[in-house]
VOKE-232093 format. One record per residue (C-alpha): residue number from 1; residue in one letter; z, y, x. Coordinates in nm, 4 decimals, always signed. Example, Ala and Ser with C-alpha at 12.3 -4.5 7.8 and 13.67 -1.06 7.14 Angstrom:
# residues 2
  seq  type        c3        c2        c1
    1     A   +0.7800   -0.4500   +1.2300
    2     S   +0.7140   -0.1060   +1.3670
***
This chain:
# residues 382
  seq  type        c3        c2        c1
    1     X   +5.1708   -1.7730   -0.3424
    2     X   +5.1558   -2.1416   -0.3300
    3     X   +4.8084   -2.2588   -0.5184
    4     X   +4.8768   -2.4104   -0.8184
    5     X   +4.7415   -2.7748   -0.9015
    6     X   +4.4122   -2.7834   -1.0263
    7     X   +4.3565   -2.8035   -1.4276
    8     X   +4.0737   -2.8777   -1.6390
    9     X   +4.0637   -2.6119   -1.9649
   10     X   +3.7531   -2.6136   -2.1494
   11     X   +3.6503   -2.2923   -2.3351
   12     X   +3.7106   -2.4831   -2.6365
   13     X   +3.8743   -2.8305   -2.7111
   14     X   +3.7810   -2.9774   -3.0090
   15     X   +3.9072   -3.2961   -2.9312
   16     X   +4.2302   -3.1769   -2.9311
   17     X   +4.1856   -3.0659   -3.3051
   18     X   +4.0173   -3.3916   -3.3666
   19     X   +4.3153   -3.6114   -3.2930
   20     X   +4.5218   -3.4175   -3.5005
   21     X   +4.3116   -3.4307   -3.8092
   22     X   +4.1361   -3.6988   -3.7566
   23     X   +4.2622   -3.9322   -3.9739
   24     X   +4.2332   -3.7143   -4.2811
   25     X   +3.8841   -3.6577   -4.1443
   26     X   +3.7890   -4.0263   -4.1694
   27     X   +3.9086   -4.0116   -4.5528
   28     X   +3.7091   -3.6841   -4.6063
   29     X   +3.4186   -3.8552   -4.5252
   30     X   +3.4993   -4.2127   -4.6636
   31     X   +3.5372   -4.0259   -4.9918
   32     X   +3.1937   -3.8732   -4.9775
   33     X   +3.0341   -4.1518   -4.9017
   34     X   +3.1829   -4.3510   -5.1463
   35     X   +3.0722   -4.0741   -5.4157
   36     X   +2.6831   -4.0667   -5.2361
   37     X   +2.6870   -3.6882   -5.3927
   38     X   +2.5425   -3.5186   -5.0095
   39     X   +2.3934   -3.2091   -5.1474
   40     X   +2.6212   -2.9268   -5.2794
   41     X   +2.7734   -3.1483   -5.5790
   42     X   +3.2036   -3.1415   -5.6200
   43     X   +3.2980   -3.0805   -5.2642
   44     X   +3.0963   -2.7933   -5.2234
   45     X   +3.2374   -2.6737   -5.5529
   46     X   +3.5985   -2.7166   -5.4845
   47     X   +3.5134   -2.5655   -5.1599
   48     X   +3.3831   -2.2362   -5.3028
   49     X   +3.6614   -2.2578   -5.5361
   50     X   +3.9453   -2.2644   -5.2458
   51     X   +3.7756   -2.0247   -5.0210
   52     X   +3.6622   -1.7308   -5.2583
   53     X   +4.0465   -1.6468   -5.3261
   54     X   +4.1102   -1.6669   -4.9614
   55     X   +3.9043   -1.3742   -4.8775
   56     X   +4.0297   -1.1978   -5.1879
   57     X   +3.7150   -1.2553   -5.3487
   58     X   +3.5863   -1.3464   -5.7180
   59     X   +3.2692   -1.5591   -5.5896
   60     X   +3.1878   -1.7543   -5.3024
   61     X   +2.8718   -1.9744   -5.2301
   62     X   +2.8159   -2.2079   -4.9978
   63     X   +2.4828   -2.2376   -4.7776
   64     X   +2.3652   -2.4039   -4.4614
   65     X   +2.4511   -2.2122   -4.1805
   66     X   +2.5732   -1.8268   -4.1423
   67     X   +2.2617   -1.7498   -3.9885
   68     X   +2.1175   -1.8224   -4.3461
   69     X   +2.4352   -1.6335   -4.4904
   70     X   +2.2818   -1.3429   -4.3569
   71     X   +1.9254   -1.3876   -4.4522
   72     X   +2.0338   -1.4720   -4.8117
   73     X   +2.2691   -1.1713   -4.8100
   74     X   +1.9653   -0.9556   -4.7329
   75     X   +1.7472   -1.1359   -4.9918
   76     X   +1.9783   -1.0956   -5.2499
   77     X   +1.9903   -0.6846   -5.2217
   78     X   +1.6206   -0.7301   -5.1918
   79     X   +1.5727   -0.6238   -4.8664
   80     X   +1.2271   -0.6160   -4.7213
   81     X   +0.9043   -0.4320   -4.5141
   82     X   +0.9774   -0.0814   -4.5384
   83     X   +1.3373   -0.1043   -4.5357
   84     X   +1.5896   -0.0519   -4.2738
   85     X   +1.9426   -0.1527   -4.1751
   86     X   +2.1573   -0.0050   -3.9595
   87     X   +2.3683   -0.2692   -3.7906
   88     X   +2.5327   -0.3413   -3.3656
   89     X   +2.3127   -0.4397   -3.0821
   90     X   +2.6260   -0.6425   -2.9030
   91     X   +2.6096   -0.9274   -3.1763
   92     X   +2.4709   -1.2895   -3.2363
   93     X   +2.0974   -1.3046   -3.2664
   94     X   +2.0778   -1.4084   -3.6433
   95     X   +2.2036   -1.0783   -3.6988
   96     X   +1.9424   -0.8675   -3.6214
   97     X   +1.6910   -1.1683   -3.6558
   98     X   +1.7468   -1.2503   -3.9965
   99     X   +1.6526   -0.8442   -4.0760
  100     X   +1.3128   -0.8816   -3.9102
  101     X   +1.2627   -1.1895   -4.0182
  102     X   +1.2556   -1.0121   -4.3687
  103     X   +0.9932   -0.8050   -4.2528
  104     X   +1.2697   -0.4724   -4.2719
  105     X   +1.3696   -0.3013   -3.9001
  106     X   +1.6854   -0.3153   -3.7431
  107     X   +1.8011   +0.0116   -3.6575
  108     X   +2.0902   -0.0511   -3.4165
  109     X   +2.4048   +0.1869   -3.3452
  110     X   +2.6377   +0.1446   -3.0752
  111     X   +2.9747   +0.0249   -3.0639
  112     X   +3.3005   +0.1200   -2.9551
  113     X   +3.3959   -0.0162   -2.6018
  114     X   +3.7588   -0.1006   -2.6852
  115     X   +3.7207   -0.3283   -3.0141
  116     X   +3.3016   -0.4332   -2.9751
  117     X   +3.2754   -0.3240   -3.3131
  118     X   +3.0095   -0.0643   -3.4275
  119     X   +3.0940   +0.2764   -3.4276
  120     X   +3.1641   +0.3727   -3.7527
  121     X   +3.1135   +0.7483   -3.6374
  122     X   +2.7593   +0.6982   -3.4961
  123     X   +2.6852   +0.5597   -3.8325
  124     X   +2.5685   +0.8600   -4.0357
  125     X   +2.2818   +0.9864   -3.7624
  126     X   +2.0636   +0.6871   -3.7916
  127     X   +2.0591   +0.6769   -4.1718
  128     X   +1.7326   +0.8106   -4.3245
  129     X   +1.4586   +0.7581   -4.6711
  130     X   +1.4098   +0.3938   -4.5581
  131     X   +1.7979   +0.2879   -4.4892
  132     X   +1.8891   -0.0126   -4.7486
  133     X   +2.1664   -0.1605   -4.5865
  134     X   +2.4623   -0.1226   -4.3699
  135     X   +2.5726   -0.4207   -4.1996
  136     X   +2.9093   -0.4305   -3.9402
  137     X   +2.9724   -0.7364   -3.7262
  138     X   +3.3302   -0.8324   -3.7495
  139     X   +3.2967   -0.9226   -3.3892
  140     X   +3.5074   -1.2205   -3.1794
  141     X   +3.7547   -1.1927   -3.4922
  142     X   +3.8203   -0.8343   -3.5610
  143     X   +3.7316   -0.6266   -3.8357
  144     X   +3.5080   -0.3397   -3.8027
  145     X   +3.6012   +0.0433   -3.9762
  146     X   +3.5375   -0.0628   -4.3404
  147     X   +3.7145   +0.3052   -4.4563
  148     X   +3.4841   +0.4835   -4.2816
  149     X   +3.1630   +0.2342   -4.2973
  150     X   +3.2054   +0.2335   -4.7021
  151     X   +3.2468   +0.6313   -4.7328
  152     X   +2.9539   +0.6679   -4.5649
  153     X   +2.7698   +0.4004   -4.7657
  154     X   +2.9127   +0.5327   -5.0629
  155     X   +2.7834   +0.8839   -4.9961
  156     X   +2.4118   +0.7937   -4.8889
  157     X   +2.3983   +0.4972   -5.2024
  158     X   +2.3844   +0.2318   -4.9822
  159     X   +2.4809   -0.1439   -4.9765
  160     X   +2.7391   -0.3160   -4.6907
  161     X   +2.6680   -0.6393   -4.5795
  162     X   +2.9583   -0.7834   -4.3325
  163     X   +2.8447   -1.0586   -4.1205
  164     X   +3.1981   -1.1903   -4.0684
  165     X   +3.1253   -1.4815   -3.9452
  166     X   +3.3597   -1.5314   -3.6676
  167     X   +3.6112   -1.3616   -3.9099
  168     X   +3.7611   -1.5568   -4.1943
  169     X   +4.0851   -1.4325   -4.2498
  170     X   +4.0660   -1.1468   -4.0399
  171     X   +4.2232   -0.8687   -4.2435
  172     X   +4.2132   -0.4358   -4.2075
  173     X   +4.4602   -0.3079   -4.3807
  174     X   +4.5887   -0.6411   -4.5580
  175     X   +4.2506   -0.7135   -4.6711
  176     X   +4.0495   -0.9824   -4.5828
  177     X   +3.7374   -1.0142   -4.4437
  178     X   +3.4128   -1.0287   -4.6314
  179     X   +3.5978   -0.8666   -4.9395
  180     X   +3.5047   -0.5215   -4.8521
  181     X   +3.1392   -0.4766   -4.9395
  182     X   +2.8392   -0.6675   -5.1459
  183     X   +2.8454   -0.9691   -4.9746
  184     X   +3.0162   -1.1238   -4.6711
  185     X   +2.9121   -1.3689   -4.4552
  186     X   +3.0844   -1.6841   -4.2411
  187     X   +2.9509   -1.9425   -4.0376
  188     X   +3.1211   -2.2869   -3.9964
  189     X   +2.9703   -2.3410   -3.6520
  190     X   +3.1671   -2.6010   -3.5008
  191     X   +3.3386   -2.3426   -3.2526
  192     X   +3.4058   -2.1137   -3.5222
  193     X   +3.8090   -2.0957   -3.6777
  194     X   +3.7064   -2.3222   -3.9538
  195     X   +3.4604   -2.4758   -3.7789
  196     X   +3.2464   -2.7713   -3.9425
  197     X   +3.0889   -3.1274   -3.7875
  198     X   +2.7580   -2.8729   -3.7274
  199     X   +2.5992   -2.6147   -3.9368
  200     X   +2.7137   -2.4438   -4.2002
  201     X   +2.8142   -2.1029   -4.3915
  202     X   +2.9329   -1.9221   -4.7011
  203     X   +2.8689   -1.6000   -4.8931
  204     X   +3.1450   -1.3950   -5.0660
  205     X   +3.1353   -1.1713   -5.3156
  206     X   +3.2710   -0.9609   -5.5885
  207     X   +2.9627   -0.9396   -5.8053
  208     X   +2.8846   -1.2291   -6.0775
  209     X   +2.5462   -1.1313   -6.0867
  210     X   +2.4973   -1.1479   -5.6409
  211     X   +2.6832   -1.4483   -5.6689
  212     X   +2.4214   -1.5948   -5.9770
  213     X   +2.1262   -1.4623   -5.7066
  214     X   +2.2847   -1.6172   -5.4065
  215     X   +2.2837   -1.9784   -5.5817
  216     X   +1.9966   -1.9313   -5.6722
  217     X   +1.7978   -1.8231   -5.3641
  218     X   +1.9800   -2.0425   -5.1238
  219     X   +1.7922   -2.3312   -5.3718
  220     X   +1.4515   -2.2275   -5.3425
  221     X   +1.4937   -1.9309   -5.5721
  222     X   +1.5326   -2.1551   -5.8940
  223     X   +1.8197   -2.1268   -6.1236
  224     X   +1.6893   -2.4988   -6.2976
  225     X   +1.5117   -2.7427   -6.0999
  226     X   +1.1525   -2.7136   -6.1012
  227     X   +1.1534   -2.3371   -6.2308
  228     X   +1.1838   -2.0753   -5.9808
  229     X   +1.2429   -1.7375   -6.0616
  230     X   +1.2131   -1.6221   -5.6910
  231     X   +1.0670   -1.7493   -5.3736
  232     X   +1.4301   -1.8342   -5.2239
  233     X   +1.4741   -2.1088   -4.9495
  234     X   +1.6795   -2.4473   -4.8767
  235     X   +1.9970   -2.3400   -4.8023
  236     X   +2.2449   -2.5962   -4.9446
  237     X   +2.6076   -2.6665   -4.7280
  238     X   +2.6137   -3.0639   -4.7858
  239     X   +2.9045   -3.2260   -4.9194
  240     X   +2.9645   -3.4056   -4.5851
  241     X   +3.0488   -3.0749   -4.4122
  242     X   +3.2128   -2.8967   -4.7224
  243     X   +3.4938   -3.2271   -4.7119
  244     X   +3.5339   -3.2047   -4.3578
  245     X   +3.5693   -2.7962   -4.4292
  246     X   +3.8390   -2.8534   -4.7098
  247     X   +4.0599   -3.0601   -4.4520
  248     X   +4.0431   -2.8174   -4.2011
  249     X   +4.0861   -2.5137   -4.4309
  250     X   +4.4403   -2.6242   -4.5033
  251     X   +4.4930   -2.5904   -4.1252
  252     X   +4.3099   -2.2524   -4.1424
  253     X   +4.5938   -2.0354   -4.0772
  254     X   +4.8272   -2.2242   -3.8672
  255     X   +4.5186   -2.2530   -3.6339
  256     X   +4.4423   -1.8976   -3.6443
  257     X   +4.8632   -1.7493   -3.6009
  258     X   +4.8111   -2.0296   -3.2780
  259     X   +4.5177   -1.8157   -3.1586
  260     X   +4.7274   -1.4697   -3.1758
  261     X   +4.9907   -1.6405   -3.0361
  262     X   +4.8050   -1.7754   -2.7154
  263     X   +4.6422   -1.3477   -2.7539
  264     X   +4.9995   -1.2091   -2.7144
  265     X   +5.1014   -1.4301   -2.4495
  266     X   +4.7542   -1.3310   -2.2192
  267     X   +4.8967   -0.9725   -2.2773
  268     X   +5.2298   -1.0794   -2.1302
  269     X   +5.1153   -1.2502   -1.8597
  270     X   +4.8143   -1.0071   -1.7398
  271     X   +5.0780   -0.7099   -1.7241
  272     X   +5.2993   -0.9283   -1.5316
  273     X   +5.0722   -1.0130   -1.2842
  274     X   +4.9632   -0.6162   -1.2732
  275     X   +4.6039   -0.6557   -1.3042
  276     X   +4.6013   -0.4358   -1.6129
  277     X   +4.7918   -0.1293   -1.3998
  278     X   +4.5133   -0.1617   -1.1579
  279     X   +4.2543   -0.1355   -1.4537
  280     X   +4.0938   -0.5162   -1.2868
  281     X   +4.1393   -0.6713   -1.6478
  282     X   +4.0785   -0.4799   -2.0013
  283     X   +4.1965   -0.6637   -2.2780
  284     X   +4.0849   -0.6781   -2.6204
  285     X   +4.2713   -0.3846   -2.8482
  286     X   +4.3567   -0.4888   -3.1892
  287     X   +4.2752   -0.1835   -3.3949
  288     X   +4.5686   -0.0379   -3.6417
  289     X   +4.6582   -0.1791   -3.9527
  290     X   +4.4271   -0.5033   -3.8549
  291     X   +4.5289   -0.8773   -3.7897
  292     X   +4.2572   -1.0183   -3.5478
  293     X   +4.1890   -1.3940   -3.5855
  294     X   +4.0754   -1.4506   -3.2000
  295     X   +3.7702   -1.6662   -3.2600
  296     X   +3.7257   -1.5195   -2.9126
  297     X   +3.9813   -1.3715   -2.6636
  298     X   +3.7019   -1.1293   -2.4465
  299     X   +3.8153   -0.9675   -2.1845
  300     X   +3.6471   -0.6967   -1.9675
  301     X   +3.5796   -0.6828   -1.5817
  302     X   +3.3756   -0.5956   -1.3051
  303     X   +3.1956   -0.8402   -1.0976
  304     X   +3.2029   -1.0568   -1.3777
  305     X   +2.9534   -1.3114   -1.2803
  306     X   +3.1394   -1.4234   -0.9202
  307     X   +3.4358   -1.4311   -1.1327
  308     X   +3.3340   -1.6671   -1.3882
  309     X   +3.1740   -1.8727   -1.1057
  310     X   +3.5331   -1.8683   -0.9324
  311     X   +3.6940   -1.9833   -1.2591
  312     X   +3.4131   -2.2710   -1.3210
  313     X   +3.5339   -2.3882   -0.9613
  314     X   +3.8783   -2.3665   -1.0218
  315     X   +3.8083   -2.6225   -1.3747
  316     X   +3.8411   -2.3233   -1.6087
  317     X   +3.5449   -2.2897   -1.8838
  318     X   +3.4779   -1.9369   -1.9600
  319     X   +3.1569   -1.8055   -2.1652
  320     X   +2.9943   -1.4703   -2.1865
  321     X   +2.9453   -1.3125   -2.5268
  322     X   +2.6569   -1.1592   -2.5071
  323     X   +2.4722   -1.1175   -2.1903
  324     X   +2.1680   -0.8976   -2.3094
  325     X   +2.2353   -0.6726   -2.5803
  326     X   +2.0086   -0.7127   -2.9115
  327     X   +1.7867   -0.3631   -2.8324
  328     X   +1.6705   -0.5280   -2.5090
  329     X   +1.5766   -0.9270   -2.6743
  330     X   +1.1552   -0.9146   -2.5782
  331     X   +1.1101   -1.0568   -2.9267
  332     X   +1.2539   -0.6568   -3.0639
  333     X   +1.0373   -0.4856   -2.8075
  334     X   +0.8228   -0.3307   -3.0968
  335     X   +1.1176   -0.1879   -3.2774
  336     X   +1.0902   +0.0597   -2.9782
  337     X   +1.4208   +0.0924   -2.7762
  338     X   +1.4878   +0.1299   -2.4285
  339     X   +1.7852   +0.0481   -2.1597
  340     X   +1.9953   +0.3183   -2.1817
  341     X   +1.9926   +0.3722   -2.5772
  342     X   +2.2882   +0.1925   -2.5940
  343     X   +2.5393   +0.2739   -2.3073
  344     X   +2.8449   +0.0986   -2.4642
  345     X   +2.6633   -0.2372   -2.5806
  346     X   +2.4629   -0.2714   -2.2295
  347     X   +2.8271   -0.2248   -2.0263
  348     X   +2.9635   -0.4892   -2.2207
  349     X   +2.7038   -0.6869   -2.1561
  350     X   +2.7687   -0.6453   -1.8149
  351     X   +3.1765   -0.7407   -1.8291
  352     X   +3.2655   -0.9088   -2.1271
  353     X   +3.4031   -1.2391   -2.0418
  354     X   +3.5568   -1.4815   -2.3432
  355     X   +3.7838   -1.6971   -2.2082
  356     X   +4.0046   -2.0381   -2.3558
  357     X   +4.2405   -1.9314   -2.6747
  358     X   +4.1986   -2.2237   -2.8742
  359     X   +4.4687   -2.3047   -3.0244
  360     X   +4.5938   -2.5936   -2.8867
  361     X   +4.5991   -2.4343   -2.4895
  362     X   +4.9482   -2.3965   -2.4202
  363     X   +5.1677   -2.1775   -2.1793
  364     X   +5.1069   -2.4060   -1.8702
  365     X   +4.7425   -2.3791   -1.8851
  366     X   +4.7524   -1.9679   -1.9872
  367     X   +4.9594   -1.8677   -1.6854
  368     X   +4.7087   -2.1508   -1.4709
  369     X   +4.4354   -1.8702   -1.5860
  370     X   +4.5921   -1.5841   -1.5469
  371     X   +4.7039   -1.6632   -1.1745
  372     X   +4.3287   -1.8181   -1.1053
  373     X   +4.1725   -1.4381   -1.2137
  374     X   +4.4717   -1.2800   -1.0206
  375     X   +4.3987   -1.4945   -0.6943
  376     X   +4.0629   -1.4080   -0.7515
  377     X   +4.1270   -1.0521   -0.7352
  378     X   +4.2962   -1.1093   -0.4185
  379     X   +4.0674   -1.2896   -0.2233
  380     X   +3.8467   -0.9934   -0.3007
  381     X   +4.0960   -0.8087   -0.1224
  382     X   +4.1029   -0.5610   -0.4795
***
């Protein structure tokens, strides 16, 4: 087969999305600085306002970033030393972090190997006196097993906290996510799905009185300036991101239909090429009765590393999501575990391999991809 020309596809383009939106952008921010209201204020407002019914929520509350989604979350179902929550070792740091940080443990169960999720069924066995919370990771866009996760909360009197940040409109069984428990939490990280000019995040929930202790904690714990009921911290989304985040949101789910779009056409074009018969390439599953949003498009393989190293070379950015699991970070070396507690979330590790779904790539630059890995099989003589 005749190599094809060389192309240059980034992991992510957000320049792409830029010149699209950009002009509205510029008026987003003109309008915000022609108000001088930067900290929470009406954007953040009408923000909250258009997002809560999104995820088929009563309450939503902006905050700085979903790393201090979480925290607040946590704070808000007064979590603390003593306590434990059972969340997944294959996830972003702040998950676990923002648990210790508390002063509570992490108590980690492992996931399932087709959908990165946690396994709902491993759930039950590491509940005990001192479990608080449960807390799923809605993982690279997919929901976790709410059924099952809230049964077993249910039975054992426990909260749910879903950290769904790379998640927003991710639904399981035509609801969305972060409507399913407590709280939910979102990050506007620039390379999430609604994705911000930097940090950024949001809490959802069905509860008046969470969403009264959210706004208050994320504001140093005081419901009127000055007085402070709790010892809460700054956590305010500024009204610079939340009008950039209002543009984009009405973009929200043409971007993310793109993104299963680009998913189902990867399918198409892996089983054409037959890597999937010879078991070279997994593929994400989308789990039944779900609609995954594709913040990530991760597939699995072995040799991983010279792969991605052969696609770097061949102009194609790639990233890997996550390369050491959470139980093995030194900084969680106290809470005790061990390579090998984890079988499912340390073999990910090892062969998970995001690569471009953004959704501006288009079929040219897809099959480019595709026939790159493929050639790279072949060279390998596999």
């Amino acid at each position: 087969m005749q190599e094809k020309t060389r192309m240059e596809i980034p992991i992510l383009d957000l320049r792409a999305q830029h010149r699209q939106i950009g002009t509205e952008i510029d008026q987003a921010i003109a309008r915000v600085l022609q108000d001088q209201k930067f900290i929470l204020g009406p954007e953040v407002r009408a923000l909250e306002h258009e997002l809560a019914p999104y995820c088929h929520c009563a309450e939503a509350v902006g905050c700085a970033s979903g790393s201090d989604a979480i925290l607040l979350a946590l704070m808000a179902c007064e979590v603390g030393p003593g306590d434990e929550v059972i969340t997944t070792p294959f996830s972003f740091f702040a998950t676990a972090g923002s648990i210790v940080r508390l002063g509570a443990r992490a108590v980690f169960v492992d996931i399932e190997p087709s959908s990165f999720n946690i396994d709902a069924n491993k759930i039950e066995a590491a509940i005990n006196k001192h479990t608080r919370v449960i807390m799923p990771v809605h993982l690279f866009g997919q929901c976790s097993d709410m059924d099952k996760i809230n049964e077993i909360a249910s039975r054992s009197d426990l909260k749910v906290i879903e950290d769904a940040a790379q998640a927003i409109g991710a639904e399981y069984h035509q609801r969305r996510a972060g409507s399913f428990s407590a709280i939910g939490c979102f990050s506007f990280y620039p390379s999430k799905n609604l994705g911000g000019a930097g940090d950024g995040g949001l809490l959802t929930t069905n509860s008046p009185e969470l969403a009264e202790s959210l706004r208050m904690l994320r504001a140093h714990g005081a419901r009127k300036k000055y007085y402070h009921d709790r010892v809460g911290i700054n956590s305010r989304l500024d009204s610079l991101q939340a009008a950039i985040l209002r543009v984009k949101f009405r973009y929200l789910d043409q971007w993310s239909k793109a993104r299963r779009q680009n998913a189902e056409r990867y399918r198409k074009l892996f089983d054409r090429i037959g890597l999937l018969e010879r078991n070279r390439v997994q593929l994400p599953a989308e789990s039944e009765d779900s609609l995954h949003v594709y913040n990530q498009f991760v597939i699995r393989v072995l040799d991983r590393d010279r792969l991605r190293k052969w696609l770097a070379e061949k102009g194609i950015g790639t990233e890997v999501y996550y390369p050491l699991p959470l139980h093995l970070q030194e900084c969680f070396r106290d809470l005790g575990y061990t390579k090998g507690d984890f079988p499912e979330a340390e073999r990910a590790a090892e062969e998970a391999l995001a690569i471009p779904v953004y959704p501006e790539l288009d079929s040219n630059a897809q099959s480019y991809i595709v026939d790159t890995i493929a050639a790279f099989y072949r060279n390998a003589g596999a």
